[in-house]
C-alpha positions as CSV (number, residue, x, y, z in Angstrom):
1,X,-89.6,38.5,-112.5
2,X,-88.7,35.1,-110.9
3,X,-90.9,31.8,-111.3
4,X,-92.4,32.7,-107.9
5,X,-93.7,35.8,-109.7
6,X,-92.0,37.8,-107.2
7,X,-90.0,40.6,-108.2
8,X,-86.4,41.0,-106.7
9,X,-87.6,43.6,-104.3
10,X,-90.4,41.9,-102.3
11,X,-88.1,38.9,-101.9
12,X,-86.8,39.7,-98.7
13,X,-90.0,40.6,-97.4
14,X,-91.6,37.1,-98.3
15,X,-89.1,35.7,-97.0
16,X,-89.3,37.4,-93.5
17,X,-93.0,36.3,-93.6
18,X,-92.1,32.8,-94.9
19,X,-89.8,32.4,-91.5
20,X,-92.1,33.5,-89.1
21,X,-95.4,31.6,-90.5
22,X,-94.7,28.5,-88.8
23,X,-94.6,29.8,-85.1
24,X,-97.6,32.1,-85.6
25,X,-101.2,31.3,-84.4
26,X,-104.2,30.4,-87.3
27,X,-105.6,34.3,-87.5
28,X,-101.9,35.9,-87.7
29,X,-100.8,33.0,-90.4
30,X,-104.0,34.0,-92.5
31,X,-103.5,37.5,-92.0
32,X,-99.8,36.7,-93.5
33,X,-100.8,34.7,-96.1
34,X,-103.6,36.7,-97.5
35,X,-101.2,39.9,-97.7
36,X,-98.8,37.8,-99.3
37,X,-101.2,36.8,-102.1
38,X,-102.9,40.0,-102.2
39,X,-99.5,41.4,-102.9
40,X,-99.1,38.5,-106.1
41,X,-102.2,39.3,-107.5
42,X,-102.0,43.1,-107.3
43,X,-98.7,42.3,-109.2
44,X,-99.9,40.1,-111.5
45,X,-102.6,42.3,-112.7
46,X,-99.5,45.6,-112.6
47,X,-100.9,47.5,-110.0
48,X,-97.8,48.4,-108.5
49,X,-99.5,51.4,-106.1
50,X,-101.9,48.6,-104.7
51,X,-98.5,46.4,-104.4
52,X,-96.6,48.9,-102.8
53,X,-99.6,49.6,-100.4
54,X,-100.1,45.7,-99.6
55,X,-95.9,45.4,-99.0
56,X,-96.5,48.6,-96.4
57,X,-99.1,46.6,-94.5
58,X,-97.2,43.4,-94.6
59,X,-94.0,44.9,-93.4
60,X,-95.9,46.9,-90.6
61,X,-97.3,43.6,-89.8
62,X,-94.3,41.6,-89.5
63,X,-92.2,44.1,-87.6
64,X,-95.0,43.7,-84.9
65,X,-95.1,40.2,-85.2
66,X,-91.3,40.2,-85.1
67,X,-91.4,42.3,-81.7
């Protein structure tokens, strides 16, 4: 796992999220950011069916965020 404590596979999805934070309004950056660290805790503590769950929700988010 990197220094981030991000595996290899979520990287791209972080950094999707990482690109859009910055033109999104205060709720939809919180949403962003909790998912994000929801998605580092559930890995920290190896609950990869939580992560995978959390990295679901974040992608749906994005792609509607995105569109």
């Amino acid at each position: 796992m990197p220094a981030d404590g991000i595996p290899e596979t979520y990287a791209p999805l972080f950094r999707r999220a990482e690109t859009l934070l910055p033109d999104l309004d205060e709720d939809e950056r919180n949403e962003i950011v909790d998912l994000m660290g929801d998605i580092r805790e559930a890995l920290r503590e190896n609950r990869a069916g939580d992560a995978e769950a959390l990295r679901s929700e974040l992608d749906d988010a994005l792609f509607y965020l995105e569109g």
